[in-house]
C-alpha positions in Angstrom: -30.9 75.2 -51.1 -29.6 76.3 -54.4 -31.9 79.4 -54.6 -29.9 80.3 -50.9 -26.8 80.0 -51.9 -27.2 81.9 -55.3 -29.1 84.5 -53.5 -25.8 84.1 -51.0 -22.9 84.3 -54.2 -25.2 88.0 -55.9 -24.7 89.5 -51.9 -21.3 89.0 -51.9 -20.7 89.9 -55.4 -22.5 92.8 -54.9 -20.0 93.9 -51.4 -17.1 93.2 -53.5 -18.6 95.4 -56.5 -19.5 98.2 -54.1 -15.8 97.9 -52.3 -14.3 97.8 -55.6 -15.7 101.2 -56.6 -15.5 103.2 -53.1 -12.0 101.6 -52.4 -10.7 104.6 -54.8 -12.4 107.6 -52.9 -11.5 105.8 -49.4 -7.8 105.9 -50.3 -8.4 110.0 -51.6 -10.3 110.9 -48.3 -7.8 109.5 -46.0 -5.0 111.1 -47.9 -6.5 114.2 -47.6 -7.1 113.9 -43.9 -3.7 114.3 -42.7 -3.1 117.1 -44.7 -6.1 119.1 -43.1 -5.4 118.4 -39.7 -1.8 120.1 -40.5 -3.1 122.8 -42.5 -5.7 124.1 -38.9 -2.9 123.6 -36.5 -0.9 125.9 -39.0 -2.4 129.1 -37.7 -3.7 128.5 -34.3 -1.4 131.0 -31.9 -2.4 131.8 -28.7 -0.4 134.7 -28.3 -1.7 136.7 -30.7 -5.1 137.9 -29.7 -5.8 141.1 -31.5 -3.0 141.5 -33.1 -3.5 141.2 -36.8 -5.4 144.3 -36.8 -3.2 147.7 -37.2 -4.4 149.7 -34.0 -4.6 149.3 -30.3 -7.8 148.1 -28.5 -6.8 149.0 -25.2 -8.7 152.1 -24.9 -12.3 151.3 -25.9 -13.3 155.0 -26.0 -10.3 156.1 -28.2 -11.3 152.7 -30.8 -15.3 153.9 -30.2 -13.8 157.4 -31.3 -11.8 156.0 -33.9 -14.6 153.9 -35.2 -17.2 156.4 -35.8 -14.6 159.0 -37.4 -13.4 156.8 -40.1 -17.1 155.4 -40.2 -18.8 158.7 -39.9 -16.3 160.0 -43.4 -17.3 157.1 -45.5 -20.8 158.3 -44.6 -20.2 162.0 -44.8 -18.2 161.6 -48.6 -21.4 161.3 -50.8 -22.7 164.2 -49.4 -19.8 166.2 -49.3 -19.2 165.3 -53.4 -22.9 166.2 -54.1 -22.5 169.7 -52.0 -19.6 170.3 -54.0 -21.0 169.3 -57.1 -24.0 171.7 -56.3 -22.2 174.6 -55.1 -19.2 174.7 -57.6 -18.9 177.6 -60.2 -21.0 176.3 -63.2 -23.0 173.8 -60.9 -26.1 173.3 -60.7 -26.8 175.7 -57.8 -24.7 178.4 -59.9 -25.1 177.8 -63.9 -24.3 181.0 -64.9 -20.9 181.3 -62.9 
């Protein structure tokens, strides 16, 4: 009988410890709750599908056109610096120019 009830007293002990030391980061996460569930509805907007971006994406062939133009010069410029680089008076094509 005393055995059971000392085993009974450490259990309880034990609940109150563990409440006693997540109490703290209870009280943090549901502070913090609140404040997330304002912070998504901040920026949801219906209305405004496509447009943040600064160009129109009615006419798929004039974005596809678009697209691979500025894409295509971002792949074109190290070749166009090297060709220059080659070609220039005193390159390396030309070294007595």
């Amino acid at each position: 009988m005393f055995s059971f009830k000392k085993r009974e007293l450490q259990a309880q002990l034990n609940r109150t410890a563990l409440h006693q030391m997540s109490a703290p980061l209870v009280r943090a996460s549901m502070r913090a709750q609140p404040m997330m569930m304002r912070l998504g509805g901040r920026y949801a907007h219906a209305h405004s599908t496509y447009q943040n971006i600064p160009f129109s994406t009615e006419n798929k062939a004039a974005l596809a056109a678009k697209c691979v133009g500025f894409m295509g010069a971002g792949f074109a410029l190290p070749f166009v610096a090297v060709a220059w680089q080659w070609y220039k008076p005193g390159g390396l094509r030309n070294p007595g120019a």
